[in-house]
N, C-alpha and C positions, 0 to 999 in steps of 0.2 A: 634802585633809583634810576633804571634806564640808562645803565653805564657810565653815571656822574657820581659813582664812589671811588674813592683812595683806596686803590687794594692793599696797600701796606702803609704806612708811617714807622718812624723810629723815635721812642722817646725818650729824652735827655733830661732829668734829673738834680736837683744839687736843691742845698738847702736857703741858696736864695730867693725868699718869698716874692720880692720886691719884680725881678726879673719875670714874665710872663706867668705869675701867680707858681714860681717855683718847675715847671714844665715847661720846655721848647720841643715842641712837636715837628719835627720835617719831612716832608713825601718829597716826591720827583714828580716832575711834569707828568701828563699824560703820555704812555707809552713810552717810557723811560726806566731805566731800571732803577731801583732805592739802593742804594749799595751805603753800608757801614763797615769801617773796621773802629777798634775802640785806640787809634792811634792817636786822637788828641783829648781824651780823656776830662776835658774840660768842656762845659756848656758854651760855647759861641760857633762861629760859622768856623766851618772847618778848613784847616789850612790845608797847602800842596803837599801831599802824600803818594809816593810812590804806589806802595798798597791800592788806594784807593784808587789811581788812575789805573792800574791794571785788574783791577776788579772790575771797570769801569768796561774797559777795551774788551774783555774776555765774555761779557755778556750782553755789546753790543756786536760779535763777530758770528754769534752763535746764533744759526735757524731753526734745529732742532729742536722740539717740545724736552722739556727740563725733566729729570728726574732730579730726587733727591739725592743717590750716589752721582750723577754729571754733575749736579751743582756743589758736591764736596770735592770732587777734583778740579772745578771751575778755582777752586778755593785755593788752590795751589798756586794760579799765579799770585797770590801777595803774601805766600805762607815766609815766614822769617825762621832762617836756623843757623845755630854758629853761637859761636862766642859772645856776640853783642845782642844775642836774646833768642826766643824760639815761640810759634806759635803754639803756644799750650794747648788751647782747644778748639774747634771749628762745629758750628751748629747748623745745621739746614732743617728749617721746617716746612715741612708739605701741607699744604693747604687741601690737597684732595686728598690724600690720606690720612692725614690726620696722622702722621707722624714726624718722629724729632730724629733727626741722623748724627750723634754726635762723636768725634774722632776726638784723641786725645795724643799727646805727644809721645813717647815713649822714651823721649830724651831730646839732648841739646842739638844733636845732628838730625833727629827724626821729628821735623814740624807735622804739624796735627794730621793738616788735609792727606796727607799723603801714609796715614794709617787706616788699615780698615776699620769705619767705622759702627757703631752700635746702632740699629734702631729702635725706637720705643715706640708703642703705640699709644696716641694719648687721645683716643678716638671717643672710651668710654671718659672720659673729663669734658669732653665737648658732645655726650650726646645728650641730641634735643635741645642744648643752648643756643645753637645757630644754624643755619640752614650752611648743606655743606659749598664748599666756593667750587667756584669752576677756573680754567684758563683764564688768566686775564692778560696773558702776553704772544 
């Protein structure tokens, strides 16, 4: 569409119909990054989050074209670990390759991003469905 598509959105869920026919869909301005963590686990506008603002910071600082492993260590600045919780799992998916990078926690001291993660390729689920993406940052 001549550079006037949303390279990503995030969709939020719950089973009130009433509310935007049961979906809130949200993207970021043009040339902005989407960032989600699932810290307020409820449908409305998201409140002041740690997490968030340093997901935020960590990939407006960055020049470097993105890999999937840079953007699972990117994932570190909001990783949580300790006693008062731990990041279970961390997912990065690649648009040009068509794969999924997923890390998992290994325990309470060892949050996700910061184990090596798995990839999948899920290239044959998307072939022929869509024409592949390119860069959009």
């Amino acid at each position: 569409d001549g550079g006037n598509t949303v390279p990503a959105v995030i969709l939020e869920w719950d089973s009130d119909r009433e509310k935007e026919s049961g979906v809130t869909v949200r993207s970021a301005p043009p040339g902005e990054p989407l960032v989600c963590t699932n810290h307020w686990r409820l449908r409305r506008e998201p409140e002041a989050c740690n997490r968030y603002d340093a997901l935020v910071k960590v990939l407006g600082e960055r020049s470097a074209s993105w890999t999937a492993a840079s953007a699972l260590e990117a994932l570190r600045a909001s990783a949580v670990s300790g006693a008062g919780g731990v990041t279970i799992h961390s997912v990065v998916f690649s648009l040009e390759t068509r794969t999924l990078l997923v890390a998992f926690a290994r325990d309470k001291a060892h949050a996700a991003p910061f184990e090596k993660g798995t990839s999948i390729d899920l290239a044959g689920l998307f072939q022929g469905a869509t024409p592949r993406a390119t860069h959009w940052y």
